[in-house]
C-alpha positions in Angstrom: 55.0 -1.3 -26.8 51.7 -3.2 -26.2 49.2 -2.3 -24.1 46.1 -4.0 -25.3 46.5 -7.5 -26.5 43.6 -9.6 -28.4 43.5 -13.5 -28.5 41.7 -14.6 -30.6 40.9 -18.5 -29.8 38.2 -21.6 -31.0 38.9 -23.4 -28.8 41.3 -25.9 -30.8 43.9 -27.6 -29.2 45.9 -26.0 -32.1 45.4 -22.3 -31.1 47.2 -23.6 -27.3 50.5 -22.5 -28.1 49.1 -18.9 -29.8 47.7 -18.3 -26.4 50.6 -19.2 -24.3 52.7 -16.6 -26.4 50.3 -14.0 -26.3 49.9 -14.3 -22.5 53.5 -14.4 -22.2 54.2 -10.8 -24.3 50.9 -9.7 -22.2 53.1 -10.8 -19.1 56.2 -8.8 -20.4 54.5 -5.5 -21.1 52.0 -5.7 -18.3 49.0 -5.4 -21.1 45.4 -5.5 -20.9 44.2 -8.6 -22.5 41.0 -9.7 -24.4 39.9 -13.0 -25.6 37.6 -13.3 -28.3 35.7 -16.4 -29.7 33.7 -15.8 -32.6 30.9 -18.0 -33.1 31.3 -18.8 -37.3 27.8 -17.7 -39.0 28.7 -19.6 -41.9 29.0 -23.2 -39.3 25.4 -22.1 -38.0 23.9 -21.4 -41.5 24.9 -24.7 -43.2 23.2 -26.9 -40.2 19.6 -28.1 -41.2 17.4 -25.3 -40.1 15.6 -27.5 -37.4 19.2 -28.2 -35.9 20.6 -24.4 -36.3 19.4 -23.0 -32.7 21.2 -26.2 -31.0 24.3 -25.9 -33.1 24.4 -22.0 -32.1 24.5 -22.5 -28.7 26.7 -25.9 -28.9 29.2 -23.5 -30.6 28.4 -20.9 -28.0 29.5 -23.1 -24.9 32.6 -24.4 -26.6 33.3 -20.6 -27.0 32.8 -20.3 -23.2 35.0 -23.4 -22.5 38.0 -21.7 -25.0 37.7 -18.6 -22.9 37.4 -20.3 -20.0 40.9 -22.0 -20.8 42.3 -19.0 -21.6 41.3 -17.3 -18.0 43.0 -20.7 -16.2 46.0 -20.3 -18.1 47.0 -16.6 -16.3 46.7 -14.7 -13.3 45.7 -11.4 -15.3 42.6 -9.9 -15.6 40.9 -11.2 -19.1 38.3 -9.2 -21.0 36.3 -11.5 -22.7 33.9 -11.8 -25.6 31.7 -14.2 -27.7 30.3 -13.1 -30.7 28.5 -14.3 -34.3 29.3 -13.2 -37.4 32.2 -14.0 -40.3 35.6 -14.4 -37.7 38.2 -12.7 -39.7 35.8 -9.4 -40.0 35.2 -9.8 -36.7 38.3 -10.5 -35.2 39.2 -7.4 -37.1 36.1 -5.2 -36.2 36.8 -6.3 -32.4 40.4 -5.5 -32.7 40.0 -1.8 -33.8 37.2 -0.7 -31.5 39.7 -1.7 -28.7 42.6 -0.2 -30.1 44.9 -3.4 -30.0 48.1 -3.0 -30.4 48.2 -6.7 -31.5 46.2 -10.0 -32.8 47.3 -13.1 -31.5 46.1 -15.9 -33.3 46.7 -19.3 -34.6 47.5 -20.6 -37.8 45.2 -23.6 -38.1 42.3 -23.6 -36.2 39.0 -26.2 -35.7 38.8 -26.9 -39.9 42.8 -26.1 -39.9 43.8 -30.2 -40.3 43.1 -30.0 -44.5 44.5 -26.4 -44.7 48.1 -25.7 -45.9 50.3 -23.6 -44.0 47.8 -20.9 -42.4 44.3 -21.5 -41.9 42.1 -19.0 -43.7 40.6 -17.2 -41.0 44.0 -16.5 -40.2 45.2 -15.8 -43.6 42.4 -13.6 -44.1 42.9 -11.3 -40.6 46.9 -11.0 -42.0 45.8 -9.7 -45.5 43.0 -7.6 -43.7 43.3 -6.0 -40.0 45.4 -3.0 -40.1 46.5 -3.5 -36.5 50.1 -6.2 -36.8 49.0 -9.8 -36.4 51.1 -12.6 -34.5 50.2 -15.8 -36.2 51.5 -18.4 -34.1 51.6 -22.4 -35.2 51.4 -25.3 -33.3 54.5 -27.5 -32.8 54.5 -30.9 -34.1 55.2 -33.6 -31.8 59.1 -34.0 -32.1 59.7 -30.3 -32.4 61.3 -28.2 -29.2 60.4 -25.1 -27.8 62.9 -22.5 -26.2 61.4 -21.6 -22.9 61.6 -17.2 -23.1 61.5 -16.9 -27.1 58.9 -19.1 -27.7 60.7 -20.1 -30.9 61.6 -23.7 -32.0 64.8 -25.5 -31.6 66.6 -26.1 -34.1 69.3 -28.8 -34.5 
């Protein structure tokens, strides 16, 4: 049912749980996964221009420290990526030259605190990327977790 998984991660403590379920379905159908961290153009364009090269490459390590979270958290092989550009048109762009069979992803990312509901990278890959998209949101505190299904408790 899946063979080629995509995560797609900022690094945000948010995204942790989006991650953890994609590696778990990756675990269940013995997929190939890839982790992609795209570094936002739009971030790099609204520094000062003096600043832009050291905000590029200060968004380019955190990008290797989100992958390099991602890699800890399974045994699996992880193809990775970091790239610039607009993240929901590349998140999409990446997805399709892959052939994923799914987008994991989640729903509030690094600016995600004064969104409502679903960030709008995330909103935008859902409306966009032709290939299904597991949006996955971060639990609050007093909230439970099933172990297998990933999904909340309820009481």
């Amino acid at each position: 049912m899946f063979e080629t998984i995509v995560i797609a991660t900022d690094g945000s403590e948010s995204v942790r749980r989006a991650v953890d379920v994609a590696l778990d379905l990756a675990d269940r159908f013995d997929a190939e996964v890839h982790c992609l961290y795209v570094v936002d153009e739009g971030d790099v364009a609204s520094a000062p221009e003096r600043l832009r090269e050291e905000m590029e490459n200060a968004l380019i390590d955190r990008g290797e420290e989100a992958i390099d979270e991602v890699r800890e958290s399974t045994d699996r092989d992880v193809i990775t990526a970091i790239t610039e550009g607009r993240p929901s048109s590349v998140i999409d762009e990446y997805a399709r030259d892959v052939d994923a069979d799914v987008v994991a992803m989640g729903t509030r990312g690094r600016h995600g605190e004064n969104r409502f509901l679903i960030g709008s990278v995330a909103e935008r890959v859902v409306r966009t990327c032709p290939i299904p998209v597991l949006t996955v949101r971060q639990l609050a505190d007093d909230e439970g977790e099933t172990e297998l299904t990933g999904t909340p408790e309820r009481s």
